[in-house]
N, C-alpha and C positions, 0 to 999 in steps of 0.2 A: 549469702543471698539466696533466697527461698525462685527457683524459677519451675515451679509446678504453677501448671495452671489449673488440675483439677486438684481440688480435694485427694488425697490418700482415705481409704478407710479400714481401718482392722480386721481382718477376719484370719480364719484360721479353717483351710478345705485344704483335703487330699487332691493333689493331683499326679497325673503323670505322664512322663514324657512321649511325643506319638510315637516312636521309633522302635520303644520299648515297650515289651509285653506284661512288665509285672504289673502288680497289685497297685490298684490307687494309694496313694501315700507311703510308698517302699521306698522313694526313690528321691519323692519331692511331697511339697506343701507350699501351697500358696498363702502368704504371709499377709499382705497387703494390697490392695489394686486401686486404682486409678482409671480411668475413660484413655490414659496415657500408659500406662504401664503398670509393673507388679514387682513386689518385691518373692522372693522365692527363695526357701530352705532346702537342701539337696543334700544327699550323703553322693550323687554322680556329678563328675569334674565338670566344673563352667568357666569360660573363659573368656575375655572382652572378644565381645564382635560377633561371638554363638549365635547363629540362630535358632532356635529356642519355640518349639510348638507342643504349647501343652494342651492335655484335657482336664480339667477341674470338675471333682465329684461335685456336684451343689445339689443338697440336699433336695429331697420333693422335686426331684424336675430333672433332666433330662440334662447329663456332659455337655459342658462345655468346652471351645478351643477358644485360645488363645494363642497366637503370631506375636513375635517378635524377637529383636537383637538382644543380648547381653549387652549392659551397658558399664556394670561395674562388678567389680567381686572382692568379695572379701574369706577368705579361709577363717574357719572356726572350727579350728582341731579336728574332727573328723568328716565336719560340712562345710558346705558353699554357701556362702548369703550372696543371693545377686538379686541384681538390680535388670529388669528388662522392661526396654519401649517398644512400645507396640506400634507395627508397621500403618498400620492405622489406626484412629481415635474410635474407638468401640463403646457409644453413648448408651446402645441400647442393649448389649448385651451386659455390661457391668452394671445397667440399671435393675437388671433381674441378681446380681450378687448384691448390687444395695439393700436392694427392697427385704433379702434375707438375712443379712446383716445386723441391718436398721430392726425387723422384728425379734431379733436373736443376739443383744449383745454380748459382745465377750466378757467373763467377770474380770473384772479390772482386779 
């Protein structure tokens, strides 16, 4: 049973974690995002219940952050796929990753 209430949409941005000082995309990559959450690629350990503050390079414009918990994880050999909700519903800042998105899709 499907319980999103936004849309998921595909993308594929460097991001990285606030904490740490490397290079956009060393660390992490943001997979997928929602007005609700994101999905995230990682080679650093994630664990249910993390809180989780990344910065996301989005192309033409100015880092964004993004708040939130770890909600699920899965290990894949030498990365993290997780799943994170966002502490709050962020309409208007995911509407500027749509709008880049929507003019930039991923080749299928």
């Amino acid at each position: 049973m499907e319980r999103r209430i936004f849309d998921r949409f595909n993308l594929r941005f460097p991001a990285k974690f606030n904490h740490i000082d490397n290079d956009f995309g060393e660390k992490v990559y943001l997979m997928n995002i929602s007005a609700q959450g994101a999905n995230i690629l990682s080679n650093h350990f994630l664990a249910k219940d993390d809180v989780v503050t990344l910065t996301v390079q989005v192309p033409k414009s100015q880092p964004m952050k993004v708040c939130g918990r770890v909600v699920w994880v899965r290990n894949k050999s030498d990365l993290w796929d997780a799943g994170m909700k966002f502490d709050d519903i962020e309409l208007m800042r995911i509407s500027r990753l749509y709008k880049y998105a929507d003019s930039n899709p991923l080749p299928s």
